[in-house]
N, C-alpha and C positions, 0 to 999 in steps of 0.2 A: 551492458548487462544482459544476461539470458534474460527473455522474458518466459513467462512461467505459460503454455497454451495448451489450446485444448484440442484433443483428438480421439476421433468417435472410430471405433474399430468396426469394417466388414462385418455384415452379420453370420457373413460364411466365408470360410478361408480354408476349406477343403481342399480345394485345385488351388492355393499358394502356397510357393515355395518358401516358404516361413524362416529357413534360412539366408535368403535374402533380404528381411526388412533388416534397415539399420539400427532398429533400436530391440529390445528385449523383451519376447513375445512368449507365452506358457500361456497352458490348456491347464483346468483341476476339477478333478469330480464333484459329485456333489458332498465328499468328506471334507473337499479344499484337497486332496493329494494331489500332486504335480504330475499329469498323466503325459505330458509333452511341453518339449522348449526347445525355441531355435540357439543358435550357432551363437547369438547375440547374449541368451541366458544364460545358456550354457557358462559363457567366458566370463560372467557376470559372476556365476557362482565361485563362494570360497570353496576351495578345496580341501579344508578340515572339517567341511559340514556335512560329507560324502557325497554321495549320489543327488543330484537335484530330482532327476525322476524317482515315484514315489515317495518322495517326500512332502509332510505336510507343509505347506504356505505358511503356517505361525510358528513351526519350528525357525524360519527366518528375520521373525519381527522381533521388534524390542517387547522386554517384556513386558513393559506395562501395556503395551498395545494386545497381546494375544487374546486374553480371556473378551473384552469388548469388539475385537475384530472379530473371532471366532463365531461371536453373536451376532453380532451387524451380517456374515456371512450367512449362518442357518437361516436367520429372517428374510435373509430377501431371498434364498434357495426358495422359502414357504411359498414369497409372496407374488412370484414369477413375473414382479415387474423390472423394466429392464436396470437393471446397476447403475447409478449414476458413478463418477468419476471421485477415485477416495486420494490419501495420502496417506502414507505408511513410512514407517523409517522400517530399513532391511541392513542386515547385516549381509555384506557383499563381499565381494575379492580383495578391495583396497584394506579389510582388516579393521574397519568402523563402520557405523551404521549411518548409511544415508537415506536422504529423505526423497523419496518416488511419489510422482502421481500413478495411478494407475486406473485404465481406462479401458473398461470391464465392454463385455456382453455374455448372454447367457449363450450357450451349447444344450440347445435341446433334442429331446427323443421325436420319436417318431407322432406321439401323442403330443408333440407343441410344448410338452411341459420339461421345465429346467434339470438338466443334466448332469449339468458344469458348466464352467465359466472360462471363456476366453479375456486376456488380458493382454495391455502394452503399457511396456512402464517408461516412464520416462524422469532420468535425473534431475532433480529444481533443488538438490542443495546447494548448490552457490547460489541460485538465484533467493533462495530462502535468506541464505546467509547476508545477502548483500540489500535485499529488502530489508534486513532486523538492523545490521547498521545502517542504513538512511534512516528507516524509523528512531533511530536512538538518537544522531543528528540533529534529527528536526526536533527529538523531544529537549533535547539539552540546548537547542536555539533558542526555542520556544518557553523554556525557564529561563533562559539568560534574559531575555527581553521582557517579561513576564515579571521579572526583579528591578527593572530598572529603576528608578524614581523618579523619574523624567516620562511623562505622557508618550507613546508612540502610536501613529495611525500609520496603516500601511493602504495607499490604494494601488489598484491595476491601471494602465495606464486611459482606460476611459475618468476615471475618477471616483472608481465606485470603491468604495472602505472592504477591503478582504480580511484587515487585523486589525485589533485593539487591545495592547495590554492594561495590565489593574490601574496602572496609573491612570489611563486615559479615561477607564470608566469612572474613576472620583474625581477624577479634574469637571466631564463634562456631565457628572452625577446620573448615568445612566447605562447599562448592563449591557454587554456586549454585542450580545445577539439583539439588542435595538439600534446597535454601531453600525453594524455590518449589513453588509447590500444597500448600503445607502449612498449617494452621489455626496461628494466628500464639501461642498459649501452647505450642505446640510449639517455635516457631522461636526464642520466647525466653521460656524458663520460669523465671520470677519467683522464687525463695525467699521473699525478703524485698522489700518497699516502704514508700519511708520517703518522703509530700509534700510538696512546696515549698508546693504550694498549698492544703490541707488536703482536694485531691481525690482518690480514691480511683482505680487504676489496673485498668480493667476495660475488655474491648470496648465494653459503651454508653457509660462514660462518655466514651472516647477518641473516637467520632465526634459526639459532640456538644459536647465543649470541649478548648479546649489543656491539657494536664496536665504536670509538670514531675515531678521527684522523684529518689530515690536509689534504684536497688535492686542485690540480690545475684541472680546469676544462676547459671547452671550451663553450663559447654561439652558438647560430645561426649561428653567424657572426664569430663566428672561433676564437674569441679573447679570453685570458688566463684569468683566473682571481683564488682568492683561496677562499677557503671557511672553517672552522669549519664543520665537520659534524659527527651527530651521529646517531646512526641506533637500533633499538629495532624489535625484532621479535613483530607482533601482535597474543596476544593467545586470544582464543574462552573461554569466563569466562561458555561455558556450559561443554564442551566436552575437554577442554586444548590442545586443538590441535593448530599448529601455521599456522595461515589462513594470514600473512601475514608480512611485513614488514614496519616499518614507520621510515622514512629517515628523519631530522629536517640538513637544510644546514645553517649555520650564514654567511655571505658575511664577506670578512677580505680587499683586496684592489681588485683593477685591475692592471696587467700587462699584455705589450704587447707582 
């Protein structure tokens, strides 16, 4: 995956040959007009959009971004502090509008005060794209398990609780964020253990084999109850390493 980074541009690039950077570099007054671009803009630009020089910067944007660019722009021309690093979607060459960081400094007069603004842009639409589906992934993981009716505790492979779905917080009658960051004989503290599989119920052994079994546990409230539970190490599908364990408890009765 591209990752998405950051980069602080020269405060002077007078004596650089500007058509040499690899990425796409423009100078704009203090209207935003495109006063200079390298080799890299240049090619960058559509060519139904005419001339890149003198042309305004938000003739390029999407439009709902123009009128609050425009303003985010005048203000910090006022405010002559330096530009921090924005995102824009630009209508480009490829004939859609992708989405740029861009990573400003101001171009000042001789009185130190802001001129115009030197820029380098750099393309993170795929990287945008490909963050929004992992985020979607994880969110539709995280409802699937989230539904289950079966308790799930997930730890990392110290033993400390990272997940808890709805189920887990009515089973052990207590809210998530009191689940998590806790060492996992806390989260479910065992009385009794009876094995399906004649393996022993322990944190080594649960990241190194799947274990099954019966046990009695305790709520909040200190009351007994038993539960069905089975445990699988979690392995890394890059590096097969085992980054964690995933605990599924089924409720069987309560006793006191």
């Amino acid at each position: 995956m591209n990752e998405i980074f950051e980069f602080t541009p020269p405060t002077a690039l007078v004596a650089l040959d500007i058509d040499a950077l690899p990425l796409p570099y423009a100078e704009v007054d203090a209207r935003g007009i495109v006063t200079r671009a390298n080799r890299a803009a240049l090619a960058l630009h559509h060519p139904e959009q005419g001339n890149l020089i003198g042309k305004s910067g938000w003739d390029l944007m999407a439009l709902d971004e123009k009128v609050f660019s425009h303003a985010a722009f005048s203000a910090q021309m006022r405010s002559g502090m330096e530009p921090p690093v924005i995102i824009r979607n630009i209508f480009d060459r490829s004939g859609s509008f992708r989405t740029y960081q861009m990573h400003r400094s101001f171009i000042r007069d001789a009185q130190g005060h802001p001129a115009g603004m030197r820029m380098v842009l750099v393309d993170i639409t795929d990287s945008i794209q490909q963050l929004d589906e992992t985020r979607l992934s994880l969110k539709w993981l995280e409802n699937a398990v989230a539904s289950l009716p079966d308790a799930v505790v997930l730890t990392d492979p110290l033993g400390f609780v990272r997940s808890v779905n709805r189920a887990a917080e009515e089973l052990f009658r207590c809210p998530a964020q009191e689940l998590t960051g806790r060492i996992i004989e806390e989260v479910i503290p065992i009385v009794a253990y009876d094995p399906v599989d004649g393996s022993p119920l322990d944190r080594r052994t649960a990241i190194e084999r799947h274990c099954k079994g019966f046990a009695t546990l305790r709520d909040r409230d200190h009351a007994k109850f038993k539960v069905e539970i089975s445990t699988s190490p979690i392995v890394s599908g890059d590096s097969g390493s085992v980054i964690g364990v995933a605990a599924i408890l089924r409720r069987l009765d309560r006793a006191v």
